[in-house]
N, C-alpha and C positions, 0 to 999 in steps of 0.2 A: 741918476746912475753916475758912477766916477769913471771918470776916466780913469786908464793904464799911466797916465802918470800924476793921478790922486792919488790910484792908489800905491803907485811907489816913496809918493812923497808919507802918506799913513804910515805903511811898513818902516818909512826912517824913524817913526816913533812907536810905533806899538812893541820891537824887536825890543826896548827898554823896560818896559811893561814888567815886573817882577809881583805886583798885588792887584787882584780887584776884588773890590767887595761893594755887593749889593749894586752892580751897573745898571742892573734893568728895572728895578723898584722904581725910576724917577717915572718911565710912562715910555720907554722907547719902544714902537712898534712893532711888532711881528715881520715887516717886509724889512725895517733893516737890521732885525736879525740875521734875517736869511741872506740878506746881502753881505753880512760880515763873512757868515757861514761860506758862501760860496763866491767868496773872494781871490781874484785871480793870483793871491800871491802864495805859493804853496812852499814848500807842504806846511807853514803853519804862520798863521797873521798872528800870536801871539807866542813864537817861538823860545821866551825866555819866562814866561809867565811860570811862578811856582805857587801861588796860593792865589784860591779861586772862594769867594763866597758871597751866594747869590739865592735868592728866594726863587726856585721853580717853578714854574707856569706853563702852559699849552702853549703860550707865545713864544717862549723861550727852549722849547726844544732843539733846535739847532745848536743852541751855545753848547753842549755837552758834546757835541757831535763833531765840534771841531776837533782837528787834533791839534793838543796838547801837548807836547811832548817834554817839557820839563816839571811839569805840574805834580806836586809834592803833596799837597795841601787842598781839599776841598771840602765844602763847608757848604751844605744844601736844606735850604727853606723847603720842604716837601708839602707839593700841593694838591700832585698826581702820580700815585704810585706807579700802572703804569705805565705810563709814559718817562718817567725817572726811571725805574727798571730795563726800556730800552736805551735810554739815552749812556745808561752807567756799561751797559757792555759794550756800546759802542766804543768809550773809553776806555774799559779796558786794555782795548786794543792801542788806541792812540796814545795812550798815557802810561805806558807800563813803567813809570818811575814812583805813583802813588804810593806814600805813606801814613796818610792819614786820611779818614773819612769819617765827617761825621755829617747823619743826619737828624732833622730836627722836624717832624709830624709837624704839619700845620692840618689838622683837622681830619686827620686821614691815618686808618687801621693799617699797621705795619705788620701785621699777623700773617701777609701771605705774603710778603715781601721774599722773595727768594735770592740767597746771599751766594748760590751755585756759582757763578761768575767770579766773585771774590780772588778765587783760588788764582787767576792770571796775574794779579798786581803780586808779583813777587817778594816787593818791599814793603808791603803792605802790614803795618805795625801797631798801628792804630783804628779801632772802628768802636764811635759813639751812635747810638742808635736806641728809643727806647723801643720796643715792641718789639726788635729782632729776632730772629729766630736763634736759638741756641745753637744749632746748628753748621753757624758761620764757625765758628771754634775747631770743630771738624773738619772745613772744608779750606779754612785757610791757617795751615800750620804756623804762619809764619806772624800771627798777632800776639802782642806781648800785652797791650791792653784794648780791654776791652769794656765798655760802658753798656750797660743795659738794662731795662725795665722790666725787673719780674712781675708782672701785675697779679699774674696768678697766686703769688704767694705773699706778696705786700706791695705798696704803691712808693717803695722808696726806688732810686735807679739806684743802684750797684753798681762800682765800678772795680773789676778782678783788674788784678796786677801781676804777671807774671815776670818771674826773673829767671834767668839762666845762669 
């Protein structure tokens, strides 16, 4: 466990922090997840962080759950629908500057994925996703493109482009 001033001396670097990709792939534990997670420096141990991309796990439920609040950019390895589906309205809430989202099926049906959430991220302009519901289109006005997997009618992904 860190100390109160480990973890001030962290916060002098993580507040620099503007990219991380792929952190938790090397093999870091579940408990210091959660130790990041519920890190006494509020409201965010990564508070200038703008693009996030990371392969989702059971282990790594907590990463999602921090707040965020510059984060623009994320990019998710989907392992566990869901547990990704709570973790994403969690952010909703802490992250409401998202502009981009893609995700990326790692062995798992995106058919009941429900995109009702969406409609929070305001700036939300970007969503790659194969198996998504059409639906998303609907519920969040404000995406210009949009990437996705018609399986039902061919196995190419499409990617619509909208312009105003």
């Amino acid at each position: 466990m860190l100390t109160q001033n480990e973890w001030d001396i962290l916060q002098g670097y993580t507040h620099r922090i503007r990219s991380i990709r792929t952190l938790f792939q090397v093999g870091i534990d579940q408990q210091t997840v959660q130790r990041l997670w519920k890190a006494p420096t509020r409201p965010s141990l990564f508070p200038s962080l703008r693009h996030l991309h990371i392969e989702y796990t059971r282990r790594l439920v907590h990463l999602l759950l921090m707040p965020l609040p510059s984060l623009v950019s994320l990019t998710v390895t989907v392992y566990s629908l869901r547990l990704l589906e709570d973790s994403l309205k969690s952010l909703s809430q802490t992250s409401p500057s998202l502009c981009k989202l893609l995700l990326q099926p790692h062995r798992v049906n995106m058919d009941h994925f429900d995109p009702a959430f969406m409609h929070q991220w305001r700036h939300l302009r970007t969503v790659v996703c194969p198996g998504i519901s059409l639906d998303v289109i609907a519920l969040t006005p404000t995406i210009v493109r949009l990437g996705l997997s018609l399986s039902q009618w061919n196995r190419n992904c499409i990617r619509l482009v909208y312009t105003t």
